[in-house]
C-alpha positions in Angstrom: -7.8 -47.2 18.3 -7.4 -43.7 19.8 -3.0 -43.6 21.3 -3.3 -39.9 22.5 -4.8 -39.2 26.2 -7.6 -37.0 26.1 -6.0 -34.3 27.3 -3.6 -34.6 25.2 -6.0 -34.2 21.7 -8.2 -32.0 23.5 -5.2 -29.3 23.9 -3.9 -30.0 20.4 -7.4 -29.0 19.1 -7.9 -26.0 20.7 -4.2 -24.8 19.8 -4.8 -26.0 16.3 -8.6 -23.9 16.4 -7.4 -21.2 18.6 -10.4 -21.5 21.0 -11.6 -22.5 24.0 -15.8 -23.3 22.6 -17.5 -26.3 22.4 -20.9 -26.3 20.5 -23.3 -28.0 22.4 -25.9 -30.2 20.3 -28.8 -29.7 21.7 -31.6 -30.2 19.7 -35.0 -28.0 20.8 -37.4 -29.1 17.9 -39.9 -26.1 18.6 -36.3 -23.4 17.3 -35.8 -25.4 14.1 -35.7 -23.6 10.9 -39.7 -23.7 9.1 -38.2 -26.2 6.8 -37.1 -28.7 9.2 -40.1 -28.4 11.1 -42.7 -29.1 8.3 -41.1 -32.7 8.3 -42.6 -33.5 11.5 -45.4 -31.7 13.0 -48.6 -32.4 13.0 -47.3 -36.1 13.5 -47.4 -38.6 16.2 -46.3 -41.6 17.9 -43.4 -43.5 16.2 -44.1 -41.4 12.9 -43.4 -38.4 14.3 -39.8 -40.1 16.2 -38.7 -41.0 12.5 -39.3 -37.5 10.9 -38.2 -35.3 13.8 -34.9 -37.7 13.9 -34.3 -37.2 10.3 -34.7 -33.5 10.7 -32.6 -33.8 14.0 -29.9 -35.5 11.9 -30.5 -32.9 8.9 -29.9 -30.1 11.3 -26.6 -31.7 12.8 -25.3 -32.1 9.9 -24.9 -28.4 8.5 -24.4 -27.0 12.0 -21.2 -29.8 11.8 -20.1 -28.1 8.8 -20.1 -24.9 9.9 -18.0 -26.1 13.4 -15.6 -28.0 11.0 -12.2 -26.4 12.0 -13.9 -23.3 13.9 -14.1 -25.1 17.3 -12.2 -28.2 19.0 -15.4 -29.9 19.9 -19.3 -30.2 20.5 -20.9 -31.8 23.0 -24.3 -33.6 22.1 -27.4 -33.6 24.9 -27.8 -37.3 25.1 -31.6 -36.4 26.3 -32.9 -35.1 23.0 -32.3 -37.6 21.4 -33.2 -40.9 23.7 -36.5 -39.0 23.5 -37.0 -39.9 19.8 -36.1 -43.8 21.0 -34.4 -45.9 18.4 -34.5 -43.6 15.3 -33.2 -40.3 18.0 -30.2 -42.5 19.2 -29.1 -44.1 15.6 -29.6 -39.9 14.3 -27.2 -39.2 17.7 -24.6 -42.7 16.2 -24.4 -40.6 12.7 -24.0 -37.3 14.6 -20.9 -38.5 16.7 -19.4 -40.4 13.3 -19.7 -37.3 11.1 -18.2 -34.7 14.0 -15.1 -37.3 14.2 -14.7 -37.0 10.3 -14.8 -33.3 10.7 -11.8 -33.9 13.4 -14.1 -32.6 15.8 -13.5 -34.1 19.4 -17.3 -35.4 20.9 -18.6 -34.9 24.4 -21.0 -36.7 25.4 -23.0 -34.6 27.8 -25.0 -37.9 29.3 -24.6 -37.8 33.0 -24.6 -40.9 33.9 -24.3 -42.4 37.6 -23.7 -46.1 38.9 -21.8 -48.4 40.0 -20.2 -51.6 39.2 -21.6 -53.4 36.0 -23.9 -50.8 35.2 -21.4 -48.1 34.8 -19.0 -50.0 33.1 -22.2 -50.3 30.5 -22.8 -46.9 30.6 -19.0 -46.4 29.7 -18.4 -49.0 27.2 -21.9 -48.1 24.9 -20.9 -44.3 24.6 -16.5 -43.9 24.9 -15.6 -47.7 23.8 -14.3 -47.1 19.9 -16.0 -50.7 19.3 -19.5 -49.1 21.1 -22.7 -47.4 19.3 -20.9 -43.5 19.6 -17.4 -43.6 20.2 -17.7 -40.5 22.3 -14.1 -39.1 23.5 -15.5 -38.0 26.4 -18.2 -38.4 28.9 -20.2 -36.4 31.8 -20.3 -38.0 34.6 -22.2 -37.4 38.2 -20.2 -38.6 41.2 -23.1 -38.3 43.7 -24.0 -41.9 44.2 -20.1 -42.2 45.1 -16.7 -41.8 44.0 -17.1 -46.1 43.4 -19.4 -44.1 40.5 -16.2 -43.4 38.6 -14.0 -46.4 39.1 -15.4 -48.2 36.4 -15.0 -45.2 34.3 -11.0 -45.1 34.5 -10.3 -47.9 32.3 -11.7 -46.1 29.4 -9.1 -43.2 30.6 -6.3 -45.0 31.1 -6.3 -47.4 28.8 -8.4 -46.0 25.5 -7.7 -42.1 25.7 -11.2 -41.1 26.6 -11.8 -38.5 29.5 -14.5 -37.5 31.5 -15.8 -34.4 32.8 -17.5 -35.0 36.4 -20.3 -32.6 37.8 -18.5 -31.2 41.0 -20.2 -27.8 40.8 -23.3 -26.9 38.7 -25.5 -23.9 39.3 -28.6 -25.2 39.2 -31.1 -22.9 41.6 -31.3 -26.1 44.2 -27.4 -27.5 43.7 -26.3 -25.9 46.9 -28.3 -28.3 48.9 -25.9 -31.7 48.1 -22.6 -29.5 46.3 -22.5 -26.7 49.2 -23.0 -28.6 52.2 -20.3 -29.2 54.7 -17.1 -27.2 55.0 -15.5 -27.9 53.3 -17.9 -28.3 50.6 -19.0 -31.6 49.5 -18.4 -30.1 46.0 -14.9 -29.4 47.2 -14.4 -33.1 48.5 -15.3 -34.4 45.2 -12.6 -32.0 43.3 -10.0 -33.1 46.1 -10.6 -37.0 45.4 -10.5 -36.4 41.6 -7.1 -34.6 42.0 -5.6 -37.2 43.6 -6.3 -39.7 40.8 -3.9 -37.7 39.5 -4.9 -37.6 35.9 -5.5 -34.8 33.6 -7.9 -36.3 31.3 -10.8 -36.7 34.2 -12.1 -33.0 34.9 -14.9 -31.3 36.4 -18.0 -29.9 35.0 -17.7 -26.1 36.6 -21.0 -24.1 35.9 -20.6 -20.6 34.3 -21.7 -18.7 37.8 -19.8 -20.7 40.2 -18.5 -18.2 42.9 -14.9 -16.7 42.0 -13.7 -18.5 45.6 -14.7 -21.8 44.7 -13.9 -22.0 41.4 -9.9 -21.1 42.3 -10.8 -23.6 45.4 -11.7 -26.2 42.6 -8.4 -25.6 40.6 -6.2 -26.2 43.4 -7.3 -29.5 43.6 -7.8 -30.2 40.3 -4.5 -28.0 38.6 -4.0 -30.4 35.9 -7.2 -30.9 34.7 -9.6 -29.8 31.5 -12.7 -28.1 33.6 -16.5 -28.1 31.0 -18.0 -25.1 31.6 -22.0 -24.4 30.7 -23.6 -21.5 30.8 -22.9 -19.5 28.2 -25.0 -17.0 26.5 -28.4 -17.9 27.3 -28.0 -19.2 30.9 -26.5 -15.9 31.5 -22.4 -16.8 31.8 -20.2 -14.3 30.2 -16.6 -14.7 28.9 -15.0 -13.7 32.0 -17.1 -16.0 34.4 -16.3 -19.0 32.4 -12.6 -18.0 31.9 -12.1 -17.7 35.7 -11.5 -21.4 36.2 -8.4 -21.2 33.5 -4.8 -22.8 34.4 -1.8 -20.2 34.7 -1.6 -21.4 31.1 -4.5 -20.3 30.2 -5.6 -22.9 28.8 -7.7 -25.9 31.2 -11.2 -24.5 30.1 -13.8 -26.0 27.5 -16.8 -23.4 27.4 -19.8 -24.6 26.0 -23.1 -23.0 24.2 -25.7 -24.3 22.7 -29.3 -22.3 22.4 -27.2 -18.7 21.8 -25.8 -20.0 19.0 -28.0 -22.8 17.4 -30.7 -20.5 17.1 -29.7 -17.0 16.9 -32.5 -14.6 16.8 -31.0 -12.6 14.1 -32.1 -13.3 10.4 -35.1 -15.6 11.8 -32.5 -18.3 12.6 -31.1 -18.7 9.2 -27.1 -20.4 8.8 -25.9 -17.7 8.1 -27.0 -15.9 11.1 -25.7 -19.6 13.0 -22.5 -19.2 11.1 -21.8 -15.6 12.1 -23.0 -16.7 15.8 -20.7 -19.7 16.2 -17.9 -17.4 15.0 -18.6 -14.7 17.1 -18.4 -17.5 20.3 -15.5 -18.7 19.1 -13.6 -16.0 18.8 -14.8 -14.6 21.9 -13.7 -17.4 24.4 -10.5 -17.2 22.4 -7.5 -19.2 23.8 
């Protein structure tokens, strides 16, 4: 049974790891290495599911290794694997069980959305300890309602789990829901979140948000952990996805996922993914 907040193991990991990156799991079939991908192609149907799980999981596995003490968490794409249906989400069970025994923290990058009885589902198969994935944190969308998230702070306040709402993403098309209204709708979200007053639910703050709105977001949200994609291949650098930082400097959880899962260097060997993890590690330094 997880005692600590969310907040409170997510900051003890990064000071313990010294950095502020989070390896997002996202596994693109077509970028695995020749020797995974000769386990599943030319394949179909369910046959194809098992093998590209099993190379999914194989894959997981040694990029897991090489996080293991490097970086305070990963974050898992919950769509690449539901696409593999029940052999993706049992590899996506292992996945979360062998980054907790590598004392990495897991986000669960699922962006789920609904009310009531379906969200307290939602939030009990991927952050309850006694659920398939055990997840310590979740995304979350609030655009269906802040009554999205209710059923969400339970699992906050009472197991240590956190969540990480999308208040501003920077998606081409975002600005039509997240930029209307003044203020923003994205900026009404933030407030209402800072007012639950609780550090362990934070925002998901893209990469390229505007400087203005990013330090608007922090002032109503000054306790919170923000996620920030966009990274490396989405075109983010350091000092975009710092911006959002607390006076502490801390506050931030950058992730990446395609820059450094399949570095182009080497042909996409693990040594080339080692020396890329490192170098984004140590880079978004805390």
């Amino acid at each position: 049974m997880t005692t600590a907040s969310f907040d409170e193991r997510l900051q003890r990991a990064v000071e313990r790891t010294g950095t502020l990156a989070c390896i997002g799991l996202d596994p693109h079939l077509s970028k695995f290495p020749p020797d995974l991908k000769k386990t599943f192609e030319g394949r179909t149907g369910a046959d194809r599911r098992e093998a590209a799980a099993k190379a999914v999981l194989a894959f997981n596995s040694e990029v897991l290794r090489l996080c293991e003490g490097k970086v305070p968490a990963v974050k898992p794409q919950l769509a690449f694997y539901e696409e593999l249906g029940a052999p993706g989400w049992k590899a996506l069970e292992e996945t979360c069980a062998i980054a907790r025994r590598r004392g990495l923290l897991v986000v669960a990058d699922a962006k789920r959305g609904d009310i009531e009885s379906t969200a307290r589902a939602y939030a009990h198969a991927i952050l309850s300890d006694d659920g398939p994935l055990g997840a310590d944190a979740v995304t979350i969308s609030p655009w269906l309602g802040i009554d999205a998230i209710e059923p969400f702070v339970g699992a906050v306040k009472e197991a240590g789990k956190g969540l990480f709402v999308l208040v501003r993403t920077t998606n081409p098309a975002s600005a039509l829901l997240q930029g209307h209204g003044d203020p923003t709708a994205a900026l009404v979200v933030a407030r209402a979140l800072g007012q639950l007053d609780l550090p362990s639910i934070g925002a998901v703050v893209g990469a390229q948000t505007p400087r203005a709105e990013v330090a608007a977001i922090r002032s109503a949200m000054p306790r919170s952990w923000f996620l920030v994609p966009g990274y490396g291949a989405q075109g983010g650098r350091r000092d975009d996805c710092l911006a959002g930082a607390r006076p502490d400097g801390l506050g931030i959880l950058v992730s990446a996922s395609r820059s450094v899962l399949y570095p182009p260097a080497d042909g996409g060997s693990w040594s080339a993914v080692e020396a890329a993890i490192d170098a984004f590690a140590t880079d978004v330094r805390s």
